[in-house]
N, CA and C atoms as a LAMMPS dump frame, in Angstrom:
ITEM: TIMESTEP
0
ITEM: NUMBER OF ATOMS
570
ITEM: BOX BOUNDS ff ff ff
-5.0000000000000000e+02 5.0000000000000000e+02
-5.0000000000000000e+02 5.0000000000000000e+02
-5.0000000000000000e+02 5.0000000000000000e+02
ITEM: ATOMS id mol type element x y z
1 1 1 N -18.842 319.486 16.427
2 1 2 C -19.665 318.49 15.78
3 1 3 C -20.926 318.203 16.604
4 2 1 N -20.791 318.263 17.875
5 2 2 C -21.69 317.784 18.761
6 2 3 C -22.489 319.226 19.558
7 3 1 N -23.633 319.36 19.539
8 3 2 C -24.264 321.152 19.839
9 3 3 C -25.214 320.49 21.169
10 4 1 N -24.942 320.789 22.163
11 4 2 C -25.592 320.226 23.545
12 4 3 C -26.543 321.385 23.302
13 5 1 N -28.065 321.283 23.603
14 5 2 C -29.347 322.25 23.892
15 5 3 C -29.669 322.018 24.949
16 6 1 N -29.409 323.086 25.782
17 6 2 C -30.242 322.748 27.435
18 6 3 C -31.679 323.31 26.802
19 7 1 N -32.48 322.528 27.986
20 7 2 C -33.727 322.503 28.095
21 7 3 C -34.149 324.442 28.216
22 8 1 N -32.95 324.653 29.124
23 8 2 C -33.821 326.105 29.395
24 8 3 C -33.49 326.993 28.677
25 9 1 N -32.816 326.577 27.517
26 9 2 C -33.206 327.619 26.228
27 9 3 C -34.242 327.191 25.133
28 10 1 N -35.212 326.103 25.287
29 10 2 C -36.576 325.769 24.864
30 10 3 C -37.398 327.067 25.664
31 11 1 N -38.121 327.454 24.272
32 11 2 C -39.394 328.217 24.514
33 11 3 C -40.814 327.794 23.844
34 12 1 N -41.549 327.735 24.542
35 12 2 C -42.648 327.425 24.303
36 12 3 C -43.812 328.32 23.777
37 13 1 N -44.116 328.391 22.439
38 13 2 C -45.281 329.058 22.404
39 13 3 C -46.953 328.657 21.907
40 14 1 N -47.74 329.29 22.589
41 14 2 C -48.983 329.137 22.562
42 14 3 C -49.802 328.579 21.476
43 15 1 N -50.279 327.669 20.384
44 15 2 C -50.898 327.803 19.628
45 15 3 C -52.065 328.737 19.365
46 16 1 N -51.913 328.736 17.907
47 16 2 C -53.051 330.134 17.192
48 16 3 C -54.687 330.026 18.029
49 17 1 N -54.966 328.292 17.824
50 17 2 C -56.322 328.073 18.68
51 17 3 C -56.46 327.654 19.744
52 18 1 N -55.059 328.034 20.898
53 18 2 C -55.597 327.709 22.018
54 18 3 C -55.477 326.217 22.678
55 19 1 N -55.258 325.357 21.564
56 19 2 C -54.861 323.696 21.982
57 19 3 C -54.113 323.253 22.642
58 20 1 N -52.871 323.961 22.677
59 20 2 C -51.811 323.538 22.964
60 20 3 C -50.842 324.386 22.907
61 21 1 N -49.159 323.942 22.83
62 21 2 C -48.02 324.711 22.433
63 21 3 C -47.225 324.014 21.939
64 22 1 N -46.049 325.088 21.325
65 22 2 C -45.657 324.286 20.652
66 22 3 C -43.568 324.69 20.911
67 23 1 N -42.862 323.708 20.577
68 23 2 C -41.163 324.256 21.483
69 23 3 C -40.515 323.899 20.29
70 24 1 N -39.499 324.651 19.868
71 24 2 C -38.666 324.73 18.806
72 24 3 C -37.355 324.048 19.598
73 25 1 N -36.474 322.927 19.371
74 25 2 C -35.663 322.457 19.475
75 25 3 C -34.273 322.951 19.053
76 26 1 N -34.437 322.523 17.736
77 26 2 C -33.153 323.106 16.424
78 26 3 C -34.218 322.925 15.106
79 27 1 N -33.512 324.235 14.441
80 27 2 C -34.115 324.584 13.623
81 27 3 C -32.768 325.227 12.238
82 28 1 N -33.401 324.769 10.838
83 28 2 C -32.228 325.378 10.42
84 28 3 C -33.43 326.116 8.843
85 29 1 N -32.233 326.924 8.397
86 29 2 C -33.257 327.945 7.19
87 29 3 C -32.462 327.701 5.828
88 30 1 N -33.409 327.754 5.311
89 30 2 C -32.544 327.69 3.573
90 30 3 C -32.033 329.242 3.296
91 31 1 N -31.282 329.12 2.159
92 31 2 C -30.886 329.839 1.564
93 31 3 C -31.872 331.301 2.021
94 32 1 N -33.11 331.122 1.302
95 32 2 C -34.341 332.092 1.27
96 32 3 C -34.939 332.661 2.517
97 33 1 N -34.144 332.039 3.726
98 33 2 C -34.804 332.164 4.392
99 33 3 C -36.244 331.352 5.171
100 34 1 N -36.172 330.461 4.273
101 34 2 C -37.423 329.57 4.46
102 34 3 C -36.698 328.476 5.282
103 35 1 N -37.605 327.524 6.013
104 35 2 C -37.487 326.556 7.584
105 35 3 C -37.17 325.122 6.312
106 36 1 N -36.009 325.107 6.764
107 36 2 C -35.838 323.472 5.766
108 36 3 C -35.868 322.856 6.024
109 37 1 N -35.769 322.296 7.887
110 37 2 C -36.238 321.742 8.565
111 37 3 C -36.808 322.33 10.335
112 38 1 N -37.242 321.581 11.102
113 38 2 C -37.62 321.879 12.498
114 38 3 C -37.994 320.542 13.143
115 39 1 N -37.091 320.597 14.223
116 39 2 C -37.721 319.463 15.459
117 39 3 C -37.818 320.364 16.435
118 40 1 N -38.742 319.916 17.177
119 40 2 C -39.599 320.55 18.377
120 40 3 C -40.742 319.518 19.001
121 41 1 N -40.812 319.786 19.821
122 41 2 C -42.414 319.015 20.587
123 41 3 C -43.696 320.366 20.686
124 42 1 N -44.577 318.86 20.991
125 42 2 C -45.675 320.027 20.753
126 42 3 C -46.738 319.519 22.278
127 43 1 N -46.925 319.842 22.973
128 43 2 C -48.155 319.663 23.902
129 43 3 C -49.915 320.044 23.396
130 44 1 N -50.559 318.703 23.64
131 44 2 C -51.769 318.873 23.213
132 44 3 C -52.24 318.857 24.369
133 45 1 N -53.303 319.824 24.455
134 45 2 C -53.758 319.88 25.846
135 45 3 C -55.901 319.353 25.468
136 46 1 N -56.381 319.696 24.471
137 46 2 C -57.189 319.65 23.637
138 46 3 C -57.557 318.906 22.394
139 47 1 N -59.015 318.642 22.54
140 47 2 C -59.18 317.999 20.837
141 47 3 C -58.928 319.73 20.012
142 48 1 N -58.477 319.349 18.5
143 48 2 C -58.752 320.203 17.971
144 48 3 C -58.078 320.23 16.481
145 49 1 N -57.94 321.378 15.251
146 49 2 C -57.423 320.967 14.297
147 49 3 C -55.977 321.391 14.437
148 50 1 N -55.41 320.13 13.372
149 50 2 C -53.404 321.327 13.339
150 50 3 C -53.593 322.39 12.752
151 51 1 N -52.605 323.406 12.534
152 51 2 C -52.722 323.699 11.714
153 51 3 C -52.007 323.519 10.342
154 52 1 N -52.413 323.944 8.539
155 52 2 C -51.995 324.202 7.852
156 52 3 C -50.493 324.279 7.388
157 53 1 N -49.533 323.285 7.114
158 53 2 C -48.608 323.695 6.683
159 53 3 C -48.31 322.936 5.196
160 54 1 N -48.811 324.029 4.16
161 54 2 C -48.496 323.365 3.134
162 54 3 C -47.049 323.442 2.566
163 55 1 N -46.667 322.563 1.744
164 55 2 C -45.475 322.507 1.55
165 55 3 C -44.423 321.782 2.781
166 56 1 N -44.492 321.458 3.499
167 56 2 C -44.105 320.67 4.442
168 56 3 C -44.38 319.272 4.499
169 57 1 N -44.153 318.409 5.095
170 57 2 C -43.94 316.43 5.56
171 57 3 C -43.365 316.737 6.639
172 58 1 N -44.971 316.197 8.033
173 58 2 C -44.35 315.771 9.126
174 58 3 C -44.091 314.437 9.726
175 59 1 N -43.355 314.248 10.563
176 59 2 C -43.282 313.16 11.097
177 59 3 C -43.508 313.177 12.583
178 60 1 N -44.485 312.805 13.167
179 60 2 C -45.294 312.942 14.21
180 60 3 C -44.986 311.775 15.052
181 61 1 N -44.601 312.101 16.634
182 61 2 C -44.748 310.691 17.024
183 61 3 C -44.89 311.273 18.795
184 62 1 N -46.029 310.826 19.147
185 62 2 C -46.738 311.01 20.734
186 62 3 C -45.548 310.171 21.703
187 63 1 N -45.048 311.096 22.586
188 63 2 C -44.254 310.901 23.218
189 63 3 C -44.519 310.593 25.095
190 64 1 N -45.376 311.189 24.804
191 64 2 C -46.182 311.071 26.631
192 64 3 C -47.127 311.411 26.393
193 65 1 N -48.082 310.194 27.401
194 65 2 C -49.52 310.33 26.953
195 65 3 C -49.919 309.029 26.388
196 66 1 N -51.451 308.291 26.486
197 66 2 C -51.534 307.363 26.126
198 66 3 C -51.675 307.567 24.028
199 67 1 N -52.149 308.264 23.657
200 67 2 C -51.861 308.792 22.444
201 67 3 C -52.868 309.772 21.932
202 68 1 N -52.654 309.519 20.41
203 68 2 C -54.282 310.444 19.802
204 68 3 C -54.47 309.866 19.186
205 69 1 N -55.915 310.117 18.423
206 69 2 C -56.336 309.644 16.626
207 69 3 C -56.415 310.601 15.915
208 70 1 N -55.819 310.736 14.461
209 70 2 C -55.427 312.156 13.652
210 70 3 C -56.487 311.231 12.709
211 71 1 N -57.065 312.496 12.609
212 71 2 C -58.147 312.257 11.632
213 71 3 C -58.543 313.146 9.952
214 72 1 N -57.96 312.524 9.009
215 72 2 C -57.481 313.006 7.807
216 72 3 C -58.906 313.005 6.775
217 73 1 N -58.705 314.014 6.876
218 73 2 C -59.925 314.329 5.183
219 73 3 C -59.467 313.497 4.382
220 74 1 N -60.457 312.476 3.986
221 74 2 C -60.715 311.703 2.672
222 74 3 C -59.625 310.486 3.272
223 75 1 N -59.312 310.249 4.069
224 75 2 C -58.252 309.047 4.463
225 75 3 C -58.399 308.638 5.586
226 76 1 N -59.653 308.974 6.508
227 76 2 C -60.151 308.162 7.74
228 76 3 C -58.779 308.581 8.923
229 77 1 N -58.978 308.052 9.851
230 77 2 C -58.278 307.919 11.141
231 77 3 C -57.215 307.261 11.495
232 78 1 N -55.753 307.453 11.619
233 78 2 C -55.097 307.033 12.415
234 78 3 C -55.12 306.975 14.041
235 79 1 N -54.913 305.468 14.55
236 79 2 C -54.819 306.001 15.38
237 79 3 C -52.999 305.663 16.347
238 80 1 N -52.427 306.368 16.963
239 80 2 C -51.212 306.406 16.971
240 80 3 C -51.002 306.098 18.564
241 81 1 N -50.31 305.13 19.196
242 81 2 C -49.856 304.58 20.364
243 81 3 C -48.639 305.88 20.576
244 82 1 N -48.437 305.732 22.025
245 82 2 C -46.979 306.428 22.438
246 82 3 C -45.923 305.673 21.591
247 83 1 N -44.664 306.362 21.559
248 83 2 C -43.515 305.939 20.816
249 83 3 C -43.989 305.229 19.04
250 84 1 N -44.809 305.74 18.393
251 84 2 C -45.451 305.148 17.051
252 84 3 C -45.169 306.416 16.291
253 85 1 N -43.633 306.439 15.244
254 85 2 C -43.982 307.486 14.372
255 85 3 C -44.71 307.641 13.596
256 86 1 N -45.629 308.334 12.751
257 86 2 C -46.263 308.497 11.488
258 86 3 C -46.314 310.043 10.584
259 87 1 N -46.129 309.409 9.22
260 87 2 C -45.423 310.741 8.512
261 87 3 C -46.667 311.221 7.727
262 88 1 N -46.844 312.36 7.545
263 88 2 C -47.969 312.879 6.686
264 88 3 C -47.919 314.199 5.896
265 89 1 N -48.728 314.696 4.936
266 89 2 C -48.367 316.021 4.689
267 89 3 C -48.782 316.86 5.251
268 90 1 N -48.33 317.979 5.651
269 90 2 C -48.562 319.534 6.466
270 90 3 C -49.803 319.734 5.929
271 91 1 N -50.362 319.699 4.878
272 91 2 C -51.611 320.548 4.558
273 91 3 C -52.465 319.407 3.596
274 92 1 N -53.689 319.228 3.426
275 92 2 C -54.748 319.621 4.43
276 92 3 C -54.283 318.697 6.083
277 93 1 N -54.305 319.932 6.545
278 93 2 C -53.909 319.079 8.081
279 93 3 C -54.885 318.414 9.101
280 94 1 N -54.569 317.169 9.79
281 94 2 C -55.429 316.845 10.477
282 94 3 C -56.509 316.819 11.672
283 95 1 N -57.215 316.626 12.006
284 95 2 C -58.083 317.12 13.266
285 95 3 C -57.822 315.981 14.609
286 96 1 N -57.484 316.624 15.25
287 96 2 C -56.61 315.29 16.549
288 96 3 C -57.291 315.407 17.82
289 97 1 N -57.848 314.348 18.301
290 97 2 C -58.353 314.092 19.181
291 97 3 C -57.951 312.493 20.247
292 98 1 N -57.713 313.413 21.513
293 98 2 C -57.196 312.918 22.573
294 98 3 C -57.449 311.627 22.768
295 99 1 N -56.634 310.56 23.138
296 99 2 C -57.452 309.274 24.066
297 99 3 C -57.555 309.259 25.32
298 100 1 N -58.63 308.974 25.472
299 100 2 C -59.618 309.157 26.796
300 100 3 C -59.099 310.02 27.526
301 101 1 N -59.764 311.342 26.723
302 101 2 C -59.161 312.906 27.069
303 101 3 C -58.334 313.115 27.784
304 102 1 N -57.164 312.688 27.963
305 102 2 C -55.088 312.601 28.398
306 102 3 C -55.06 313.574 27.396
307 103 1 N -54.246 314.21 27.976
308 103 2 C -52.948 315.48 27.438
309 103 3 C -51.573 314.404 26.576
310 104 1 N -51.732 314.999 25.662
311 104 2 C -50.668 314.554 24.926
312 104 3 C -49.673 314.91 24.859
313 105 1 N -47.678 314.729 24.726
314 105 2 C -47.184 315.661 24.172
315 105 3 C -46.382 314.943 23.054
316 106 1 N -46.303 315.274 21.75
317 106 2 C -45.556 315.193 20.289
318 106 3 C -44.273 315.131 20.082
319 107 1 N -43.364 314.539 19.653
320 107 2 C -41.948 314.784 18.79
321 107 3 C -42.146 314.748 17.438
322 108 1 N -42.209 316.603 17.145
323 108 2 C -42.513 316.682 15.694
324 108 3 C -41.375 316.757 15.002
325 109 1 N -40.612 316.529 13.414
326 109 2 C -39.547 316.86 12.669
327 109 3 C -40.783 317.112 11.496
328 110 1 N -40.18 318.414 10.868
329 110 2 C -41.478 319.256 9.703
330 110 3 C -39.93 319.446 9.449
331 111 1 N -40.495 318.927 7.99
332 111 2 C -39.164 318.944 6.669
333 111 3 C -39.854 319.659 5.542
334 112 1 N -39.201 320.777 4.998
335 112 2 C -39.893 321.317 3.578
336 112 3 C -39.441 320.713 2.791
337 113 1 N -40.493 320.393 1.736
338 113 2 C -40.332 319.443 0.506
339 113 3 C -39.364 320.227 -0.202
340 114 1 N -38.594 319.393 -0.911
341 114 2 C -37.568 319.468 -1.522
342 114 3 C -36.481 320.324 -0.757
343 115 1 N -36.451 320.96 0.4
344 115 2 C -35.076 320.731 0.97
345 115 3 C -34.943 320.062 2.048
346 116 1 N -35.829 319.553 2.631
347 116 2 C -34.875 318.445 3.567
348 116 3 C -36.004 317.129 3.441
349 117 1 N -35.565 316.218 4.281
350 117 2 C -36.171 314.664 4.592
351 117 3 C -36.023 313.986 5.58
352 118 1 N -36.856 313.52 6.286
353 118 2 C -35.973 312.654 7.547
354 118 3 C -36.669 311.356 8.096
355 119 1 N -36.146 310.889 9.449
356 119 2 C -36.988 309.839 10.124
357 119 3 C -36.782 310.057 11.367
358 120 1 N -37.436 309.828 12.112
359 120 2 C -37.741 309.415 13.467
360 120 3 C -37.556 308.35 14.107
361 121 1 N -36.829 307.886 14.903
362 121 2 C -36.781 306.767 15.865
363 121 3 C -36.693 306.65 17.055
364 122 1 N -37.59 305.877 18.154
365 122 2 C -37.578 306.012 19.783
366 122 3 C -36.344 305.199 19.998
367 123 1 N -35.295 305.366 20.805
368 123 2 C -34.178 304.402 21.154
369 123 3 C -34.637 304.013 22.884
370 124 1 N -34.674 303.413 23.241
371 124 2 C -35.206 302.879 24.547
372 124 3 C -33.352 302.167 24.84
373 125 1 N -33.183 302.861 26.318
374 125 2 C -31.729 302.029 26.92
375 125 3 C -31.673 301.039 27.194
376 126 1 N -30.671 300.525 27.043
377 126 2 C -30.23 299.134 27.484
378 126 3 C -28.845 298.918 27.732
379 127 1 N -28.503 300.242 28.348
380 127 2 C -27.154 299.85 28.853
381 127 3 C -26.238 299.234 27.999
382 128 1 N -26.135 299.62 26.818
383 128 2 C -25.168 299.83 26.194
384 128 3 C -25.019 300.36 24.893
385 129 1 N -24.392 300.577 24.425
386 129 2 C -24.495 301.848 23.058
387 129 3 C -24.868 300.88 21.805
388 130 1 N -25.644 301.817 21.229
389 130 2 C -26.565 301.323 19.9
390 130 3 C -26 302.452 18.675
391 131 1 N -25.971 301.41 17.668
392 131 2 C -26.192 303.13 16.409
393 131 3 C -27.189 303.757 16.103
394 132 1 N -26.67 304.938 15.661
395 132 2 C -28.074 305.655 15.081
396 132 3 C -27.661 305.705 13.321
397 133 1 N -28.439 305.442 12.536
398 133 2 C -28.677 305.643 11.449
399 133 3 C -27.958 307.148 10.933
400 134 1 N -26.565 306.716 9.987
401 134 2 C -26.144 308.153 9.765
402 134 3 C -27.085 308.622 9.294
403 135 1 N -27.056 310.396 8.962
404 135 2 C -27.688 311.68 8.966
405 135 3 C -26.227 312.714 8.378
406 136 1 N -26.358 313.817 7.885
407 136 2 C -25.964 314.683 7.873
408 136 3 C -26.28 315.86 9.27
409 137 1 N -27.45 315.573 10.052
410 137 2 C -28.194 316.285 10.611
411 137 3 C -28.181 315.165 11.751
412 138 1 N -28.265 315.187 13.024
413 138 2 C -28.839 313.969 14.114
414 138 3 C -29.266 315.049 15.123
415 139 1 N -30.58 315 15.443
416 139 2 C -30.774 315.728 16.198
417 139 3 C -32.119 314.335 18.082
418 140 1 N -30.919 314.871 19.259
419 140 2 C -31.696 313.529 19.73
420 140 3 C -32.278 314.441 20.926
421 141 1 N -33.313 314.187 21.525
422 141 2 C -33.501 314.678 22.894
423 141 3 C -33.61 313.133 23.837
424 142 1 N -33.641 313.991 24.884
425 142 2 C -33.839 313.054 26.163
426 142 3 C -35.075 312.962 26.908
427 143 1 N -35.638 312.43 26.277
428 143 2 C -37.028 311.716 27.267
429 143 3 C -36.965 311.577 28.556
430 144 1 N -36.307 310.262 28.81
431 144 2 C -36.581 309.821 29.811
432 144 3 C -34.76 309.595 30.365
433 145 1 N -34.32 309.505 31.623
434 145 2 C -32.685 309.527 31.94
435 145 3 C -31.587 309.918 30.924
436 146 1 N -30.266 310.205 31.164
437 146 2 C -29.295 310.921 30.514
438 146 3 C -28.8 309.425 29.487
439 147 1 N -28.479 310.384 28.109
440 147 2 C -28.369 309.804 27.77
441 147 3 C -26.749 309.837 27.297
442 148 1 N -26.15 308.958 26.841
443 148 2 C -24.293 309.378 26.403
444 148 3 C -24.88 309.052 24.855
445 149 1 N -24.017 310.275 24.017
446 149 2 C -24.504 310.649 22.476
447 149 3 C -22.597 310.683 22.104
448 150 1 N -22.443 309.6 21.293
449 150 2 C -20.843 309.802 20.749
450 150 3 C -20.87 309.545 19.441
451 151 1 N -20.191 310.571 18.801
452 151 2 C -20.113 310.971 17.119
453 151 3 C -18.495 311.172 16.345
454 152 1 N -17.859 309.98 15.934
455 152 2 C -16.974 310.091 15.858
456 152 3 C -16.054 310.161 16.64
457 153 1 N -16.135 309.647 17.538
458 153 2 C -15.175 309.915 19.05
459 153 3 C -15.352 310.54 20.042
460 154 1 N -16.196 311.91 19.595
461 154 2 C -16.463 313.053 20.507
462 154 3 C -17.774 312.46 21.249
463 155 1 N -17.314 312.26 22.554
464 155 2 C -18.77 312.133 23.151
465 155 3 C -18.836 313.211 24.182
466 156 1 N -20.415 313.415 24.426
467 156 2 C -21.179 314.332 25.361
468 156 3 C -22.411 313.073 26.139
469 157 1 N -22.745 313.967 27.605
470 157 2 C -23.829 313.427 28.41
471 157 3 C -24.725 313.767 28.098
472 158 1 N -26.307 313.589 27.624
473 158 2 C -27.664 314.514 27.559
474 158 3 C -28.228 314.523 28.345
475 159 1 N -28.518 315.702 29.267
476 159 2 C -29.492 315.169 30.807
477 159 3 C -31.011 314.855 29.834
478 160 1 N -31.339 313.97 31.078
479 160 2 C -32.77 314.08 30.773
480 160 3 C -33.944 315.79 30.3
481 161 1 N -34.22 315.536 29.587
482 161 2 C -35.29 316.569 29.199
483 161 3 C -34.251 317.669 28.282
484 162 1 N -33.169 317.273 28.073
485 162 2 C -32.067 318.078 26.739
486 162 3 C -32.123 317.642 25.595
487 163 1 N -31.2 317.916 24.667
488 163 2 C -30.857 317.836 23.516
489 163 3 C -29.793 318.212 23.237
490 164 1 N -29.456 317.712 22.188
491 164 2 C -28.163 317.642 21.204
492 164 3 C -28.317 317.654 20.002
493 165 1 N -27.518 318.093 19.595
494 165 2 C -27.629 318.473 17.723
495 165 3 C -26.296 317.908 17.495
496 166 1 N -25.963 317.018 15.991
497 166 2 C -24.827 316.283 15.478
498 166 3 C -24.446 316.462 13.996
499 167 1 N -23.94 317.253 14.023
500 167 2 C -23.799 317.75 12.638
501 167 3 C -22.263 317.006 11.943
502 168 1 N -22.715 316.423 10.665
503 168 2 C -21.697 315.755 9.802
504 168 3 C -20.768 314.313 10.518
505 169 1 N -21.114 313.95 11.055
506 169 2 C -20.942 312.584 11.373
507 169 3 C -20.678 311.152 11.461
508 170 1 N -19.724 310.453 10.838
509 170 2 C -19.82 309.054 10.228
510 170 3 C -20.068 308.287 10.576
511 171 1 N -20.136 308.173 12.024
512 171 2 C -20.396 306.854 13.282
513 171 3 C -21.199 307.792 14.438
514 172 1 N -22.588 307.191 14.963
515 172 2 C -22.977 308.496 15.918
516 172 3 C -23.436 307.161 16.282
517 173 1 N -23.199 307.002 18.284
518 173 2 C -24.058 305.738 18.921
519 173 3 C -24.446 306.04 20.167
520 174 1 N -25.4 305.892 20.3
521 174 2 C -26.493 306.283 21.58
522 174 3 C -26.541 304.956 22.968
523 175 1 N -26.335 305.865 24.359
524 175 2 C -26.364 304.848 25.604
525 175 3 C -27.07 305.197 26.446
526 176 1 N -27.977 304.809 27.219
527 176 2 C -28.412 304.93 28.443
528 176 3 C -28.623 303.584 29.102
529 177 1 N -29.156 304.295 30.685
530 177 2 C -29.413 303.188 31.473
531 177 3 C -31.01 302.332 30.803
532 178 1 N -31.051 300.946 31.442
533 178 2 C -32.437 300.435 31.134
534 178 3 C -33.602 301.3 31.5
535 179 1 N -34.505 301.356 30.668
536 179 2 C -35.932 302.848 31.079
537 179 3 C -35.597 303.782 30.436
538 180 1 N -34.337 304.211 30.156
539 180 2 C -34.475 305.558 29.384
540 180 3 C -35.337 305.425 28.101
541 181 1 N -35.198 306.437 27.419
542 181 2 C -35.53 306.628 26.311
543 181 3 C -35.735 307.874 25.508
544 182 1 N -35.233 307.873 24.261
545 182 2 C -34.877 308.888 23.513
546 182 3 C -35.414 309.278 22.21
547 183 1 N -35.596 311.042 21.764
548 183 2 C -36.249 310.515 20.423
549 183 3 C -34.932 311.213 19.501
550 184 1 N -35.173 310.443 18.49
551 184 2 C -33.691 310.625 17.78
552 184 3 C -34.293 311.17 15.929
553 185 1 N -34.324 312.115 15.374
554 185 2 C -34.393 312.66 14.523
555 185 3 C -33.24 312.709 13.542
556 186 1 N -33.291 311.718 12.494
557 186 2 C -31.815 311.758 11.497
558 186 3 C -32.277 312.44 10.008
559 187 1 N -31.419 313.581 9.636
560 187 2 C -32.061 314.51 8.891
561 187 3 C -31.466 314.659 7.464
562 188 1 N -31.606 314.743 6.769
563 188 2 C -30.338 314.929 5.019
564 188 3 C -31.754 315.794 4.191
565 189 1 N -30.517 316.797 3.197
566 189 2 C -30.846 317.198 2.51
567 189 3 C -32.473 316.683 1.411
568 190 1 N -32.592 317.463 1.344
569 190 2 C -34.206 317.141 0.129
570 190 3 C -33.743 316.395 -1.244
């Protein structure tokens, strides 16, 4: 039920223009073969544009770093604090630029329309266990200190800078020490 991801099977690859990169977490495929969902982070190192993903809804949320402003054709500027999710569509995608040119890095979840959906939430520790919003899907990493991830009874440790994947779940509740903090991705069908 519970899928521990060490960090050092994250790979990182380069973006198309050079901005940044980007790390696949867990990832799962439809039927067709097509991405029904993906969490991953992304490092911005640069102003510059996303790219293009039509048919997709992301949910974006700056994880280190003071933040960015995503700047949307015909819908003006967000601008987004650390730990601030915001959801948008993949295509026409936005043009993102740094605050006070800091390196950014992202906790993205890209859901294809009509097969999957999700949300995002930062859990910050407090020494003692919190719920997470069932999911069919829970997918959490570790930011900042280890975190304890228990799903139905079964619990696991997350070191800092890991992940875990929680598949089918009825009760899933998240612990760390005070300072941690976690990003927690809860995922269901489209």
């Amino acid at each position: 039920m519970i899928r521990l991801i060490d960090a050092a099977a994250f790979q990182a690859v380069p973006w198309k223009n050079g901005g940044g990169t980007a790390t696949d977490i867990a990832v799962s495929l439809a039927a067709d073969g097509e991405v029904a969902w993906r969490v991953g982070t992304a490092a911005i190192r640069r102003d510059g544009p996303f790219s293009d993903y039509d048919g997709v809804t992301r949910t974006f949320t700056i994880v280190e770093g003071p933040g960015v402003h995503l700047d949307f054709a015909g819908e003006g500027t967000r601008t987004l604090d650390r730990d601030q999710p915001t959801r948008f569509a993949g295509a026409p995608a936005p043009f993102c630029r740094l605050r006070d040119g800091q390196s950014a890095t992202a906790f993205n979840l890209l859901t294809g329309d009509g097969l999957a959906a999700g949300d995002v939430a930062i859990h910050h520790g407090r020494g003692a266990a919190e719920p997470v919003a069932a999911a069919p899907v829970v997918v959490l990493l570790a930011l900042e200190a280890d975190w304890t991830l228990t799903a139905d009874g079964e619990t696991v440790v997350v070191p800092e800078g890991a992940a875990a994947q929680v598949d089918g779940a009825g009760t899933i509740t998240v612990a760390s020490a005070p300072g941690g903090r976690a990003a927690v991705a809860s995922i269901r069908p489209g």
